[in-house]
C-alpha positions in Angstrom: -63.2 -103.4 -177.0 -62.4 -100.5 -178.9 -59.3 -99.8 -177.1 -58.3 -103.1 -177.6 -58.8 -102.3 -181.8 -56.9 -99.1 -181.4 -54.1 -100.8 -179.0 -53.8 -104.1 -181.7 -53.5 -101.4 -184.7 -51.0 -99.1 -183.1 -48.7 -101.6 -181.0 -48.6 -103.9 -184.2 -46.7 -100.8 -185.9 -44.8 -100.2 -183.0 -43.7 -103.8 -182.4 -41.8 -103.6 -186.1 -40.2 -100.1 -185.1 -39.2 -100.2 -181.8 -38.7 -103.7 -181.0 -41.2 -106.2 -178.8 -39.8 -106.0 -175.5 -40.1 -102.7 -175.2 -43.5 -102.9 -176.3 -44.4 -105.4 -174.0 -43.4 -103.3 -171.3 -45.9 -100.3 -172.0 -48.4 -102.4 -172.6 -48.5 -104.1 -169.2 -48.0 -100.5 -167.5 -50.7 -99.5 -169.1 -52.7 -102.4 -167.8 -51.7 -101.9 -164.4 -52.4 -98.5 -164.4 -55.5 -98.5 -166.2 -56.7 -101.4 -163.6 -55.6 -99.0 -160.6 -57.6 -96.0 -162.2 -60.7 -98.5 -163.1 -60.7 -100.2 -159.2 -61.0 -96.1 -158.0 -63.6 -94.8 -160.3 -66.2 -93.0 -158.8 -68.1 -92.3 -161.8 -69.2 -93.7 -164.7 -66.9 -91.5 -167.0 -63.7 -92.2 -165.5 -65.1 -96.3 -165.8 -65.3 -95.7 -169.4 -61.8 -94.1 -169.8 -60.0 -96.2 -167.4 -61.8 -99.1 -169.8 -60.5 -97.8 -173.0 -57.0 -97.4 -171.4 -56.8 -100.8 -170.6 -58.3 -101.8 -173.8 -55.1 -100.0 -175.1 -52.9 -102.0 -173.3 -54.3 -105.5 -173.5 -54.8 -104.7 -177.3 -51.0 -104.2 -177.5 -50.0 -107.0 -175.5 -51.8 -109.3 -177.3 -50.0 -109.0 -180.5 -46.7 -108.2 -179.0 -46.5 -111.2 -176.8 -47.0 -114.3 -178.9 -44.5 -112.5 -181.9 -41.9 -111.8 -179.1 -42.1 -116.0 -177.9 -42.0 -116.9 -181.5 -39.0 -115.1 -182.5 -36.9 -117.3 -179.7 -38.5 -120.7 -181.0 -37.3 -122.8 -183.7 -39.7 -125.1 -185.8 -39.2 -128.0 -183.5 -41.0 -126.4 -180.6 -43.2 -123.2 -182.7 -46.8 -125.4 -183.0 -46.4 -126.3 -179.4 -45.8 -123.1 -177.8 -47.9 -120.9 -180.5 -50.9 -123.1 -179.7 -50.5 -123.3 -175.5 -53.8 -122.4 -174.4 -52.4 -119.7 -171.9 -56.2 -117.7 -172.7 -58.2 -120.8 -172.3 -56.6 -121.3 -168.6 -56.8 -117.3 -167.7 -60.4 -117.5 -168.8 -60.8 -120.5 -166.1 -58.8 -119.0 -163.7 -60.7 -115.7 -163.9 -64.1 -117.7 -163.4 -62.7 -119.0 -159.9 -61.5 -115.5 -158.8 -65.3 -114.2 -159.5 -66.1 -116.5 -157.3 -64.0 -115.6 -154.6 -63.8 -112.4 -155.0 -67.2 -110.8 -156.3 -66.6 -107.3 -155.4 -65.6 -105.9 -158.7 -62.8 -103.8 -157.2 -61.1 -105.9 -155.4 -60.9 -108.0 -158.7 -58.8 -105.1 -160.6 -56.5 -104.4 -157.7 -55.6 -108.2 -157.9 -55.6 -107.9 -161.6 -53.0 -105.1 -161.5 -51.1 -107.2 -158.8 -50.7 -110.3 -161.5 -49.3 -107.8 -163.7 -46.3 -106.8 -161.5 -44.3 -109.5 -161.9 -44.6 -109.8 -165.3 -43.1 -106.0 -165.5 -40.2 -107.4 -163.2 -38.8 -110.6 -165.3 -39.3 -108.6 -168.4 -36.5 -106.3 -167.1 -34.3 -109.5 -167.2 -35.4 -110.8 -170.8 -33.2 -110.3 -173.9 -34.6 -108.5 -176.5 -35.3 -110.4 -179.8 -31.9 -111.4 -181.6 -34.1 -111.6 -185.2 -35.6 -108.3 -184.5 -32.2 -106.8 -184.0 -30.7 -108.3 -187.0 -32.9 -107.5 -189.4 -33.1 -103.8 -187.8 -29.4 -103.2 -188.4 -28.5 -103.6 -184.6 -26.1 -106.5 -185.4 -23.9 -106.0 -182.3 -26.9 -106.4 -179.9 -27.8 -109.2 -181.5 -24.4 -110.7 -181.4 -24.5 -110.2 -177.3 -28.2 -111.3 -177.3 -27.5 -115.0 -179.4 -23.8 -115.3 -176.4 -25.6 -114.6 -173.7 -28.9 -117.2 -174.7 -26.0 -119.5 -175.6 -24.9 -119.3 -172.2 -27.7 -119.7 -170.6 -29.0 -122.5 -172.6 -25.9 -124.3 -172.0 -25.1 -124.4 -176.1 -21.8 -123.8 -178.0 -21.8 -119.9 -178.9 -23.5 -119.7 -182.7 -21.0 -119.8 -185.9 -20.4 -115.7 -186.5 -18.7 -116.3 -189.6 -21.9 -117.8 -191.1 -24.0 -115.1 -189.1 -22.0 -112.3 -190.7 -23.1 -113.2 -194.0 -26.8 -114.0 -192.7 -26.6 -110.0 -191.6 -24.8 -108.9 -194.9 -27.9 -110.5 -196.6 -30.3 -109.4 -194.2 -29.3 -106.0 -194.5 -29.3 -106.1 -197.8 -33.2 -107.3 -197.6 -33.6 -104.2 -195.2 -32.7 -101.5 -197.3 -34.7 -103.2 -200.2 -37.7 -103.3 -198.3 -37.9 -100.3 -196.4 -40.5 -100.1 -193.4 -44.1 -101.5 -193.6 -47.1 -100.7 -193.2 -50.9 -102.3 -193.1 -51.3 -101.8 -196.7 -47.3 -103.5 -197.4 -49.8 -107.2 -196.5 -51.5 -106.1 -200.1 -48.9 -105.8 -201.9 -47.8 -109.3 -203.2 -50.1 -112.0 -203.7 -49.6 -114.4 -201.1 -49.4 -112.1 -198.5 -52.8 -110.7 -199.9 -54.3 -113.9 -200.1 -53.4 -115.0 -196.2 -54.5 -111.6 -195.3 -58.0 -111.7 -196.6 -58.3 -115.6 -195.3 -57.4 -114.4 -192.2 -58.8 -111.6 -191.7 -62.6 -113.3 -192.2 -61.1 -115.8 -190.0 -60.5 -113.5 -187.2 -63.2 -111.7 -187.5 -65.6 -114.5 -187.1 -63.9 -115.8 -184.0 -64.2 -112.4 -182.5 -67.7 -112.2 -183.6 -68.8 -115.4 -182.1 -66.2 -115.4 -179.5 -67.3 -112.2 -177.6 -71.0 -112.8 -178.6 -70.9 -116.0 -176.5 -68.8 -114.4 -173.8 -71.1 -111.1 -173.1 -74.1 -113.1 -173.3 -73.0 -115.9 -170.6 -75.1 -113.8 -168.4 -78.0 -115.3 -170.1 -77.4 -118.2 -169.6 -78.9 -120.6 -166.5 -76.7 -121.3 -163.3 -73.5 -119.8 -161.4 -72.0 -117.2 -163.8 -68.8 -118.1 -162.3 -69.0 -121.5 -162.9 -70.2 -121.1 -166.3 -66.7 -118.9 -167.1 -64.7 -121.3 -165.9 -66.0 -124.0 -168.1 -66.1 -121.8 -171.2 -62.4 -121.6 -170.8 -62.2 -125.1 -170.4 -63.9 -125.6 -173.9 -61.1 -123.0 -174.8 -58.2 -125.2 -174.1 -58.9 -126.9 -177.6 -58.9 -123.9 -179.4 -55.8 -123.6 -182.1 -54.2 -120.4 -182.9 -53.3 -119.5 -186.5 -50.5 -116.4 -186.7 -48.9 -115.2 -190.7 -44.9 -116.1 -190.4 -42.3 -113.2 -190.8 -40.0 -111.0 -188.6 -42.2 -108.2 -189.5 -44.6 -110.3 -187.7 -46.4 -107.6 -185.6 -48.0 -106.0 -189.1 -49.8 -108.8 -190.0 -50.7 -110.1 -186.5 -51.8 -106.6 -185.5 -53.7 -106.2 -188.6 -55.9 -109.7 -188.2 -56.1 -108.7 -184.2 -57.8 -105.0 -185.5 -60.2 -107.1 -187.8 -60.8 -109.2 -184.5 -61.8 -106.2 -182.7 -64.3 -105.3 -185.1 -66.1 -108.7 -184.9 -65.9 -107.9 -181.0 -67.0 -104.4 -181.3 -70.1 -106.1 -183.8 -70.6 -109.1 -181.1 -73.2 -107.1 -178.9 -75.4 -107.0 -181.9 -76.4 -110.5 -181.3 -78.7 -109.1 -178.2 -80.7 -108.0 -180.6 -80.7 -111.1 -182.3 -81.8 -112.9 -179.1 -84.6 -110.7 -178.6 -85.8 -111.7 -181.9 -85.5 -115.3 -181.4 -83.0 -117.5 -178.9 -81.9 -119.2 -181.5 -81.4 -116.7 -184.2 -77.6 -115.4 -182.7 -76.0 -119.2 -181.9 -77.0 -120.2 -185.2 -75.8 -117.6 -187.4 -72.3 -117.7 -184.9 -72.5 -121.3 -186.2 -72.2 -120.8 -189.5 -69.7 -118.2 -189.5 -67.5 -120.8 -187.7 -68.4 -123.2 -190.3 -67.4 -121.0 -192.9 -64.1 -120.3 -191.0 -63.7 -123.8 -190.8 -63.3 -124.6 -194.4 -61.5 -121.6 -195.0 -58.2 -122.2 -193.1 -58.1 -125.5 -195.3 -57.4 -123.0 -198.5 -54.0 -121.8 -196.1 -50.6 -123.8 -196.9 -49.5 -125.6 -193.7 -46.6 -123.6 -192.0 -45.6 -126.5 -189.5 -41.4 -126.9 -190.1 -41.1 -124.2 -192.2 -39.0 -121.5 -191.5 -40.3 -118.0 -190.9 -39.7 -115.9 -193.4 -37.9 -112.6 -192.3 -39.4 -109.9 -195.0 -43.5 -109.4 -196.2 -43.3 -110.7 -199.9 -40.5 -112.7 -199.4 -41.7 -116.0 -200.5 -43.1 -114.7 -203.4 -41.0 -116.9 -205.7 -41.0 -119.5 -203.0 -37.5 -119.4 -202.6 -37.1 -118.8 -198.9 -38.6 -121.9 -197.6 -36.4 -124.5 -198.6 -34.5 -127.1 -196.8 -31.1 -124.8 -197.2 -32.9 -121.9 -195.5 -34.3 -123.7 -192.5 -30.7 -125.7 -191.9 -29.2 -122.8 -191.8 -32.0 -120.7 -189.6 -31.2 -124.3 -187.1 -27.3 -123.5 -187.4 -27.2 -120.2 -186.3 -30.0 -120.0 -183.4 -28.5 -121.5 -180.4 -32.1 -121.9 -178.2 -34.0 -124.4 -180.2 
């Protein structure tokens, strides 16, 4: 878990500066490699390293990957694909391979295997058109936006009305200059979606990984009982902060995320104190979060904004902006 905190806080800088794709790659070498190293350990040491490694790269991938899909979506399909339950079905199908496979090493080699292909069809992916834009690589982004077009069967986007999209965008750029965690506490809606968030986050870490290290405890198969935890998991909704320099303030909620993970094992101690000490105070954290994300302003058909800050004055969602966000993507 903490190489997942220090993979989420490092690849959610990198994800702004070098671009997502790129990113995505790493991280799933990483994985596979760490996986590899973890299936031959012969000691505990190399277990913990191997561990940490793979921490690194799962950290990374999770705040890469969902940025990277959103950034090809337009509002029609956003909800829908930000909200798939690709963990909740992992979670299930990683229950049935414990069952048939309950040699621990056998289970990483596989793991590593599943990530192959991934690595493969990533080699073939574009990378983000909006990342390139608003990172001054207008002519990759040009060739990125024909060649979705293409495949997607659509008429090639309106360049004239993209030029000046760029113009403005690099405008933005130079005005805003890179960011960092601390850019998230600069304006006051940013600030205010951070901290909401960020309790958020760290509850359902919290609660999420107390529940899942202590499904040990708990009476019957282990296997069986994984498999339907990830079935409760399918109802589980994901809330992400909108903006091209996404992968700051989705690594930063993931770090906080961490921390409630890195904090879940405390709630052993609670059980030895009393059973039902740890499920209740999980509970009411949940709660809590619960009426929390009501105080966020619904995001569903807005457009994203492209800069931290940048609906400060609320001018950037508006019907204009998202018309012409629809005109010049050709994948919606």
């Amino acid at each position: 878990m903490v190489g997942v905190l220090f993979g989420s806080a490092s690849f959610g800088q990198l994800g702004d500066l070098i671009g997502r794709k790129y990113c995505l790659q790493i991280s799933q070498l990483l994985q596979i490699i760490a996986l590899l190293i973890q299936g031959l350990s012969y000691n505990w040491y190399m277990f913990i390293c191997s561990s940490f490694l793979l921490g690194l790269g799962a950290g990374g991938f999770l705040v890469v990957t969902n940025i990277y899909m959103l950034e090809f979506i337009g509002t029609k399909w956003r909800t829908l694909c930000a909200t798939f339950p690709a963990w909740g079905m992992g979670v299930i199908l990683f229950g049935a391979l414990i069952k048939a496979l309950p040699n621990w090493r056998h289970m990483c080699y596989l793991a590593a295997a599943l990530n192959v292909p991934m690595v493969c069809i990533s080699l073939f992916t574009p990378r983000s058109p909006r990342w390139l834009f608003t990172n001054g690589k207008a002519e990759q982004g040009k060739e990125a936006l024909v060649k979705l077009a293409k495949q997607n069967k659509n008429e090639t986007p309106d360049f004239v009305l993209l030029e000046k999209l760029i113009d403005e965008e690099t405008r933005k750029e130079k005005q805003s200059g890179s960011y960092t965690y601390m850019s998230l506490f600069k304006f006051s809606s940013t600030r205010k979606k951070t901290l909401l968030l960020s309790y958020v986050w760290f509850c359902c870490g919290f609660s999420y990984y107390g529940l899942t290290l202590g499904i040990g405890t708990l009476s019957g198969d282990m296997a069986i009982n994984y498999m339907f935890m990830g079935i409760g998991e399918l109802l589980i909704t994901l809330v992400v902060i909108g903006s091209a320099k996404l992968s700051v303030g989705y690594g930063f909620v993931s770090v906080i995320a961490r921390i409630g993970g890195i904090v879940a094992p405390q709630n052993k101690i609670l059980f030895n104190q009393s059973q039902h000490l740890p499920f209740t105070i999980n509970g009411v954290l949940i709660l809590i979060s619960s009426l929390v994300i009501l105080m966020l302003p619904e995001t569903m058909n807005s457009p994203m904004a492209d800069y931290i800050g940048e609906n400060e004055e609320g001018e950037a969602c508006n019907e204009e902006s998202n018309k012409r966000s629809n005109q010049v993507i050709p994948f919606n």
